[in-house]
C-alpha positions as semicolon CSV with decimal commas, in nm:
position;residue;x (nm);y (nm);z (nm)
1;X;10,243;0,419;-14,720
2;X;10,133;0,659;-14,971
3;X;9,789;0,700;-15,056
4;X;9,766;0,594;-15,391
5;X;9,918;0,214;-15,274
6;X;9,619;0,223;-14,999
7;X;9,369;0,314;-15,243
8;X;9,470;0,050;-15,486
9;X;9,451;-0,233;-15,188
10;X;9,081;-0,070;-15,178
11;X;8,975;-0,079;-15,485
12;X;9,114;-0,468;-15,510
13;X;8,920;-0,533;-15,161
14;X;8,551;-0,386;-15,343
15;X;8,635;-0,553;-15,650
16;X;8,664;-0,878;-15,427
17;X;8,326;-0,821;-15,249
18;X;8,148;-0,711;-15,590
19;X;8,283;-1,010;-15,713
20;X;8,161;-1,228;-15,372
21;X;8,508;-1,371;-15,348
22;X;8,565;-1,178;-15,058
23;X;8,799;-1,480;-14,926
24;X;9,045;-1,447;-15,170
25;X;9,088;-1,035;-15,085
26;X;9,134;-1,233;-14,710
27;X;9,452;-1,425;-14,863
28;X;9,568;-1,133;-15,028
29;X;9,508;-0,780;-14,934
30;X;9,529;-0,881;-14,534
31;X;9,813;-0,898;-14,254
32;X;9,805;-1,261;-14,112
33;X;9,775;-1,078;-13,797
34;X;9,477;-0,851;-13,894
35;X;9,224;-0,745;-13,638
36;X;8,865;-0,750;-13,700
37;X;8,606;-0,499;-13,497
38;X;8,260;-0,571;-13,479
39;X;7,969;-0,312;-13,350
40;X;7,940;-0,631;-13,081
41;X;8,006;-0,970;-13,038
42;X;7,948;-1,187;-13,276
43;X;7,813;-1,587;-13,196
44;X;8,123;-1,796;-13,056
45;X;8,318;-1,506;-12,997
46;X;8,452;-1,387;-12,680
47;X;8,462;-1,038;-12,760
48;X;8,415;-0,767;-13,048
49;X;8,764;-0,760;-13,193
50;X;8,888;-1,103;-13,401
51;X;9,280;-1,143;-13,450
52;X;9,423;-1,320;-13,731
53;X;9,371;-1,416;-14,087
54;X;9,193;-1,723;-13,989
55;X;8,989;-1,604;-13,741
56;X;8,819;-1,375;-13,991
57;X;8,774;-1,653;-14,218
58;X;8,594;-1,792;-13,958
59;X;8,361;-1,533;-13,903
60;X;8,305;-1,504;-14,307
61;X;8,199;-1,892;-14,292
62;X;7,999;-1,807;-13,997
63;X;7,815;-1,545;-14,209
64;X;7,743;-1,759;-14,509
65;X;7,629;-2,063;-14,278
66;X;7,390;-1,834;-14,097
67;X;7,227;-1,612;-14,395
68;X;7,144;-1,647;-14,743
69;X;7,243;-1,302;-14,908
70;X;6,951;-1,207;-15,170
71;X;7,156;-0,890;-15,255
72;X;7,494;-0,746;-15,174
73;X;7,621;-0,365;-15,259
74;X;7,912;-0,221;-15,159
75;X;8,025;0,168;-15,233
76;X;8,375;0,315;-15,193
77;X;8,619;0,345;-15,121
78;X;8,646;0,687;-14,907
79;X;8,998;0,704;-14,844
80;X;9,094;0,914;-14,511
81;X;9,473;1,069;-14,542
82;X;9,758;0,799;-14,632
83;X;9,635;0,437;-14,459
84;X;9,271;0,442;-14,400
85;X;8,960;0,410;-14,654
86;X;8,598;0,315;-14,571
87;X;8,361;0,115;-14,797
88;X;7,988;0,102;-14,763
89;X;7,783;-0,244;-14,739
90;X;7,399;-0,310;-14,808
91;X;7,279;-0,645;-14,785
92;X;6,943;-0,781;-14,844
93;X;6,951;-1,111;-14,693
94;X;6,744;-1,409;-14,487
95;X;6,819;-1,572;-14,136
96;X;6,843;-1,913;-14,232
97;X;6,756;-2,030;-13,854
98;X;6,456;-1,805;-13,847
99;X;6,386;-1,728;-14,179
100;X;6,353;-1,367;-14,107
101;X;6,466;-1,134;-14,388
102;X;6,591;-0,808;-14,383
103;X;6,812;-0,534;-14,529
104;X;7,089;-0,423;-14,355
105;X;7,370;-0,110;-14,386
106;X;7,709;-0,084;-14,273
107;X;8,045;0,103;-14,272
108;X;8,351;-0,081;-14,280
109;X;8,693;0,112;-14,204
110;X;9,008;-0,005;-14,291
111;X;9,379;0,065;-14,192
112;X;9,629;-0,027;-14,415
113;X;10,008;-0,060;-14,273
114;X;10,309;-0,215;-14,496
115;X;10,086;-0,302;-14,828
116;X;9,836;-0,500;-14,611
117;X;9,531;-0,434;-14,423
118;X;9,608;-0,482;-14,075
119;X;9,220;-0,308;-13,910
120;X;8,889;-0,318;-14,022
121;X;8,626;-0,223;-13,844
122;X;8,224;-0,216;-13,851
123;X;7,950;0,021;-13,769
124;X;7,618;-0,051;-13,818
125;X;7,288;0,021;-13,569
126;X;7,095;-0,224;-13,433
């Protein structure tokens, strides 16, 4: 896949998330098979990676159950030779459960394979 079609499934994926419509970049920009990596398991799941379109909804609903997002950035794309970009995500957000808030930073890296984003993976610390 060239870079330029790659960088133009990035720049449709932040203008999703600047736009908080991040489920609709789901339907459009990603494989039905897609495979999501998280720094570590997330609640409910059995392991790090997520397969599928619809798992990754899930963990998206997951996220906007759990925490109420005061402020969300994200920079990018960084685009890495002809199928991979990274974005950068700051959120300012509360716990619901606990009521904790907090600010946290992440790097998301996607591959991209036959117009779709097939990977995406996060690093974060903790």
């Amino acid at each position: 896949m060239p870079a330029e079609e790659t960088r133009a499934i990035a720049d449709k994926l932040v203008a999703y998330c600047r736009a908080k419509e991040e489920l609709k970049g789901l339907e459009e920009l990603y494989d039905p098979s897609a495979v999501s990596v998280e720094a570590v398991t997330m609640p409910g799941a059995d392991g790090p990676d997520l397969t599928g379109v619809e798992a990754i909804r899930g963990k998206h609903e997951w996220w906007r159950a759990s925490f109420e997002v005061h402020d969300a950035k994200v920079d990018g794309p960084y685009p890495h030779g002809e199928d991979r970009f990274a974005l950068i995500f700051e959120t300012d957000c509360t716990e619901k459960e606990s009521g904790q808030r907090s600010q946290m930073k992440e790097v998301g890296v996607y591959t991209v394979a036959d117009g779709k984003i097939v990977r995406e993976e996060f690093f974060y610390a903790m």
